[in-house]
Structure formats: C-alpha cells, structure tokens
C-alpha positions, 0 to 999 in steps of 0.5 A: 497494450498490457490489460490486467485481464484475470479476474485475480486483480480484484481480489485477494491472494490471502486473507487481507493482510494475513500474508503480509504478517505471516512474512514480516517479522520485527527488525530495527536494522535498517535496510534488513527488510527492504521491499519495492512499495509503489502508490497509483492513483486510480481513477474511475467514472470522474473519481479517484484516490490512491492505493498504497501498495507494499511488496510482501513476496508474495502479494502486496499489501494494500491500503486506499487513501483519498489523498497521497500519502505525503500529505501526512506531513500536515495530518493524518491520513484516513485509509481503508485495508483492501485485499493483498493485491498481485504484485504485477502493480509494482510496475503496471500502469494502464487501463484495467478490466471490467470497467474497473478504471485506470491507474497511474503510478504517483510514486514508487521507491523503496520501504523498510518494514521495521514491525507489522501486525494485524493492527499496526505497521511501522515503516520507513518510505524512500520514495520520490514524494513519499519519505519517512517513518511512518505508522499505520494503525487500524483504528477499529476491528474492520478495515478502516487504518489511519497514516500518521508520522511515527514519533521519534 
C-alpha cells in the first residue's frame, strides 16, 4: 500500500499561498485556467474535517473546513489556509504518516481560478458534489477565510 512517507507532506512547498498567486492571474474566459481541485475528508483519533485542495502547478493550495464545501448553498463556511500541499493528494487516498491519520477523497473535478490574491479568490467548482462560483476570502490577517457563494 502507498504511504505518504516523506516528511514534505506536512509542510509547505512555499510560503502559504505565495505559490498559488505568484501562478494565477485574472482571467474572465472560461476554461483559461482550468486546474484539477479535489476535497479529503481527513480523519484522525475519532475526529475529522475537510481540506479543499486546489492544483497551482507546483503545489496545491489548501484550506481546512469542518464541513464539505457543498454546504455553502445553506451558509458560508468557516475555513483555515494550511500550507500549500504536495500535489501527489490529487489522487492519493490512504493512511498517511506519523500517526497523522487517513484521508478519503469526498469529491474531485475541475475548477476555474477567475482571480486570486492574498486575500480572496474566486472560483468556479465542476466537481461531483462541489458546483459553483465561489469566493474565498480572508476575514483577518491570519489564516482564518470563509466560503460563500459568489453573487452573480
């Protein structure tokens, strides 16, 4: 069985988020920059949330969440920037070191970067459960952010 076994796969390849806008620019036609995303449940010691992972070519840009991200249709969604992550999670699902748990995909599809800074990103989700335009914004100068359906 495959292990994420380096100790890479906790920590950053950049600075949290620097790699993803130092990639992205704004674009408004779609399908200009279309990339992979995928959400894993992650479970550890009877616990779990979810990580939003999106594809930036060299890394994945990564927020937690206590729910799935499709329940924004009802309200918006806490969430917490984690450092980019490897981009091996697009298709990993298993046991990962360290005692560091397991994760499960819960969705996966693509996603359309229409704009990204350090404070806000809009996207759009073409994913089994996760579908929509879509804004995640910082809500302080720390890492905390919040999901919420964009406004047409």
């Amino acid at each position: 069985m495959l292990m994420m076994s380096d100790s890479h796969d906790k920590w950053p390849v950049s600075p949290a988020g620097q790699a993803a806008e130092a990639g992205l620019s704004r674009t408004d036609q779609p399908g200009s920059d279309q990339r992979r995303f995928v959400v894993l449940r992650h479970e550890q010691d009877g616990h779990h949330h979810f990580d939003l992972m999106i594809d930036t070519g060299a890394a994945l840009a990564t927020w937690k969440m206590s729910e799935p991200p499709e329940t924004i249709r009802v309200s918006p969604l806490d969430c917490v920037r984690l450092p980019d992550h490897r981009r091996r999670y697009l298709d990993y699902e298993g046991p990962l070191t360290e005692n560091r748990g397991e994760v499960t995909r819960h969705d996966a599809g693509y996603c359309i970067v229409h704009a990204c800074s350090a404070a806000c990103w809009e996207v759009t989700f073409c994913g089994g459960e996760f579908r929509g335009r879509v804004l995640l914004e910082r809500t302080a100068q720390s890492d905390n952010w919040s999901l919420r359906v964009a406004s047409a």
